[in-house]
C-alpha positions as CSV (number, residue, x, y, z in Angstrom):
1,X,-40.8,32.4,5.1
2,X,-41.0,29.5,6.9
3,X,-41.4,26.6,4.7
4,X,-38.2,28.3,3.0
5,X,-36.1,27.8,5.7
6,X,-37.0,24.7,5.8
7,X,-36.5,24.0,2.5
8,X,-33.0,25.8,2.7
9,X,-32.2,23.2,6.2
10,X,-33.0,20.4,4.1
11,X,-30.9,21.2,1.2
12,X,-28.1,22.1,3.9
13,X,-28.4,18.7,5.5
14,X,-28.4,16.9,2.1
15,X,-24.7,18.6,1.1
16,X,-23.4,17.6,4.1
17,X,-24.6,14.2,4.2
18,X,-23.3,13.9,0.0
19,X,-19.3,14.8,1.5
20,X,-20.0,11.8,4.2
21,X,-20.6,9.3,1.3
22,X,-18.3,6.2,2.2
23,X,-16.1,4.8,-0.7
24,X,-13.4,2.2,-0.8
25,X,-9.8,2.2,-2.7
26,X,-7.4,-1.1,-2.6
27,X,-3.7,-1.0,-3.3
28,X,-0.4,-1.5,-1.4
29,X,1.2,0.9,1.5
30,X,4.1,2.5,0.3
31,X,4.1,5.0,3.5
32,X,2.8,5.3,6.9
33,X,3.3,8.6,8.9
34,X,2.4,7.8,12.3
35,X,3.3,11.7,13.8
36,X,0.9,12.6,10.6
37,X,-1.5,9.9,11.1
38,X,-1.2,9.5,7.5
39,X,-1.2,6.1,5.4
40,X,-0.5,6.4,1.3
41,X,-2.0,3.8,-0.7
42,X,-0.7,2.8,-4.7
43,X,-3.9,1.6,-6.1
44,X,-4.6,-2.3,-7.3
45,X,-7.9,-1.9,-7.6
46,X,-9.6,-2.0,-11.6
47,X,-9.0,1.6,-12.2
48,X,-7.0,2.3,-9.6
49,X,-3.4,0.9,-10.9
50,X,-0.8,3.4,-10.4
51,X,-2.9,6.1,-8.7
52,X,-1.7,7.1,-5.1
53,X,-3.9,8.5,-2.6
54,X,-3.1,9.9,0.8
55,X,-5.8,8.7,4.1
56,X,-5.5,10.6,7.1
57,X,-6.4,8.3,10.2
58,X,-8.6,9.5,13.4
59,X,-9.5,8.3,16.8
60,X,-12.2,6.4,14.8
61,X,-10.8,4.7,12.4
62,X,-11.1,0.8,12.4
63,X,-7.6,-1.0,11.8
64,X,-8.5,-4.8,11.2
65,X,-6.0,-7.3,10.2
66,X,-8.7,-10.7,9.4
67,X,-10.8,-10.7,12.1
68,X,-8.6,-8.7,14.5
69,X,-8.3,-5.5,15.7
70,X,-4.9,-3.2,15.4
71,X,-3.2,-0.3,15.3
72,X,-1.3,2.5,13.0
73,X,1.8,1.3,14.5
74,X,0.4,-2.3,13.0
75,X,0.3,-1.3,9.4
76,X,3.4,-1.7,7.3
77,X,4.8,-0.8,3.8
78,X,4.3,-3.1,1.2
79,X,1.2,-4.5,2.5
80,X,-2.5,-5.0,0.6
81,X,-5.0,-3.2,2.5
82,X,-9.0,-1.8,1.6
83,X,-9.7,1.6,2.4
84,X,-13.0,2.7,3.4
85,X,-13.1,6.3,3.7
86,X,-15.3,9.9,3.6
87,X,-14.4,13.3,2.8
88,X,-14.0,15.4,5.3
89,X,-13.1,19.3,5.2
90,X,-11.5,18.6,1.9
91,X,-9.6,15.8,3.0
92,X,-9.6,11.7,2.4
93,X,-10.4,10.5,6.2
94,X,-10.4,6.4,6.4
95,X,-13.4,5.0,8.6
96,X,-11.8,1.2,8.1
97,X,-8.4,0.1,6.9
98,X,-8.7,-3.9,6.7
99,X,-6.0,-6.6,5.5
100,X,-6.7,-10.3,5.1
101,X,-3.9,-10.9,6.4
102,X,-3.4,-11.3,10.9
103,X,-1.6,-8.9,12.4
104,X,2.6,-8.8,11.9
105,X,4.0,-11.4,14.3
106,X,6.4,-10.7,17.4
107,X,9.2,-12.0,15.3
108,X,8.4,-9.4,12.2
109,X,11.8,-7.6,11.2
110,X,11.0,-3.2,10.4
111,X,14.1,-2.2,9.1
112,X,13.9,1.2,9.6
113,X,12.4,3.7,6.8
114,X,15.3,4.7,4.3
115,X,14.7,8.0,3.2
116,X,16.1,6.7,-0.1
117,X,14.0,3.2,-0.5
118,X,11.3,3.3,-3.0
119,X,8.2,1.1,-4.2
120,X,8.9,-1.7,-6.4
121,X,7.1,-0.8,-9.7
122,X,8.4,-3.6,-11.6
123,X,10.7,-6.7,-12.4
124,X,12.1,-7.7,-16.0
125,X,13.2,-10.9,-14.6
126,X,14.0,-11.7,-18.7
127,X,16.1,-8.3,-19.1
128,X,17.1,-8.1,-15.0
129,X,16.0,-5.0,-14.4
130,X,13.5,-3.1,-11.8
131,X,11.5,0.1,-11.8
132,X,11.5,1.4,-8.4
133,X,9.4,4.9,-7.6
134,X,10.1,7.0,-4.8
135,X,8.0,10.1,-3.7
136,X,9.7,13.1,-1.9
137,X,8.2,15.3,1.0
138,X,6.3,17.5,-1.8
139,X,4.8,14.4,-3.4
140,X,7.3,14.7,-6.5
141,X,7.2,11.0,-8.1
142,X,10.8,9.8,-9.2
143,X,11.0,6.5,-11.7
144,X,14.2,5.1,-11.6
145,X,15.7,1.7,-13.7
146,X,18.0,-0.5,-12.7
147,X,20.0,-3.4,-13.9
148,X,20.3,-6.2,-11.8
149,X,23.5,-8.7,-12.1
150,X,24.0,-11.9,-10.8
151,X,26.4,-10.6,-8.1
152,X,23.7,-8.2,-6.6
153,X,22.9,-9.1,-2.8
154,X,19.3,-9.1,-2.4
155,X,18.1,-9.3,0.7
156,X,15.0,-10.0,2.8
157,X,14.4,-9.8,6.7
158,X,18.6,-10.2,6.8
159,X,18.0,-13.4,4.7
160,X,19.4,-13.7,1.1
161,X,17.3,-14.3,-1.9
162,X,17.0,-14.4,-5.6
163,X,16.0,-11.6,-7.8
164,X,12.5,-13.9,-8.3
165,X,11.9,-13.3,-4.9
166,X,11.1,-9.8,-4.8
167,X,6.8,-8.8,-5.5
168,X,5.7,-5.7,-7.0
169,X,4.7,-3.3,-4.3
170,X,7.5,-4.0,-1.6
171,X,9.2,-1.2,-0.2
172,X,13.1,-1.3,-1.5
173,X,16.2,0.4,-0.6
174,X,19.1,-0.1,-3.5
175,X,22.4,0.5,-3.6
176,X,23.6,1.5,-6.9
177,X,26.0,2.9,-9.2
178,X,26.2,4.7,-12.5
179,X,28.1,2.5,-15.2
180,X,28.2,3.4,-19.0
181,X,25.0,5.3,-18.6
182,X,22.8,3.3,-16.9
183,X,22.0,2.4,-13.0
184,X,23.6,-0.8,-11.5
185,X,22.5,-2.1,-8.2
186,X,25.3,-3.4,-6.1
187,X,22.5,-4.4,-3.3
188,X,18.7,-4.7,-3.0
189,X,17.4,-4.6,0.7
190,X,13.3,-5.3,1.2
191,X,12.7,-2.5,3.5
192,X,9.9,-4.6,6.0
193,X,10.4,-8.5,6.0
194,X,8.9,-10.9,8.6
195,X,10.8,-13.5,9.8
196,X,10.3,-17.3,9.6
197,X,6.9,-18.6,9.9
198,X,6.0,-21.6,10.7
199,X,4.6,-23.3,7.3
200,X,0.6,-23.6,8.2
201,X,0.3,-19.8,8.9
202,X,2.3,-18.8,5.2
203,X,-0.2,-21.0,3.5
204,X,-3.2,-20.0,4.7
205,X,-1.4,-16.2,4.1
206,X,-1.4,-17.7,0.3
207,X,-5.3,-18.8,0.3
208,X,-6.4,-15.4,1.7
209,X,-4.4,-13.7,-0.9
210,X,-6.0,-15.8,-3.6
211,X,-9.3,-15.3,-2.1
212,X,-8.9,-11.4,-2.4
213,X,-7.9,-11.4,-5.8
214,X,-10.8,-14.4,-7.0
215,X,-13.0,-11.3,-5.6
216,X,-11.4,-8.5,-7.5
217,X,-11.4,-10.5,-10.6
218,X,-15.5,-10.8,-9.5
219,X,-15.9,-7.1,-9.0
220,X,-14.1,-6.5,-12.4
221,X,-16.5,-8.9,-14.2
222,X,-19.7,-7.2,-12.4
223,X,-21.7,-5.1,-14.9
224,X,-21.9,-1.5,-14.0
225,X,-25.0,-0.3,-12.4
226,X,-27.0,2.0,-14.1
């Protein structure tokens, strides 16, 4: 009987030890639920484009912007984070949420969350349209269109700019209305903007960012283990 409890303890410890198994997802944040302690991720990652996953954060999760430590009150939509995470009871728990970039500065603009802003899917800067998505309290995925004339306001940390300006992944809240079947924005507001930065800091913001994706394009390229 004994060496079969044993060998029941062993296979007990290996089934736990196979849910504690560490991986790592990439994307953008398109929500952070601090009463939740929840962050939602839209994958960027090879294989990962367009799925969303949901990370609950705990008292030991690491929050590092570069080489510095932060918070869940740090973390903001729109941004390119890595996720390393376990399963844990059936649910996605991160161990480490890192950016390359520092933390937000003292001067960063949150415009609080609109309940009716969405992720930027895409920009037809040709056509001028968008593709925003937004995601409702059930996780219900909406894909909306929208035209974009000359004479929409597009905004940015309160600061006009052009329809060029806007990246895939930011947080939006548009104005719009319905005209001979399709949806026209009268006004395009970036959700989280930073203010000015002094020139040095957004370059080196524009390195890092070319460093992360010289190493995705690396990962992509690396043959698959067997």
């Amino acid at each position: 009987m004994r060496p079969r409890c044993l060998g029941l303890s062993f296979l007990t410890l290996l089934a736990l030890g196979a849910t504690a198994v560490a991986a790592e997802f990439r994307g953008v944040i398109t929500r952070v639920d601090p009463e939740k302690k929840e962050v939602v991720l839209e994958g960027r990652g090879k294989g990962a484009r367009g799925t969303s996953m949901t990370f609950h954060v705990d008292k030991d999760t690491q929050i590092v912007f570069g080489q510095e430590a932060g918070a869940l009150a740090d973390l903001a939509t729109g941004k390119r984070v890595r996720v390393t995470y376990e399963v844990k009871g059936g649910k996605d728990v991160a161990t480490r949420i890192h950016s390359l970039f520092g933390k937000p500065a003292a001067g960063v603009v949150r415009v609080p969350d609109d309940p009716n802003a969405g992720t930027l899917q895409s920009i037809a800067l040709t056509d001028r349209e968008i593709v925003v998505i937004r995601r409702d309290q059930a996780g219900t995925e909406t894909e909306t269109t929208y035209q974009v004339p000359e004479s929409t306001k597009i905004s940015r940390a309160e600061k006009p700019i052009k329809l060029e300006d806007l990246k895939e992944g930011e947080r939006v809240a548009v104005q719009a209305e319905k005209r001979g079947g399709k949806m026209v924005a009268e006004s395009i507001q970036v959700v989280t903007g930073a203010a000015a930065e002094p020139s040095k800091i957004t370059r080196l913001r524009g390195i890092l960012q070319m460093i992360d994706q010289l190493l995705e394009m690396a990962e992509q390229k690396r043959p698959a283990k067997p």
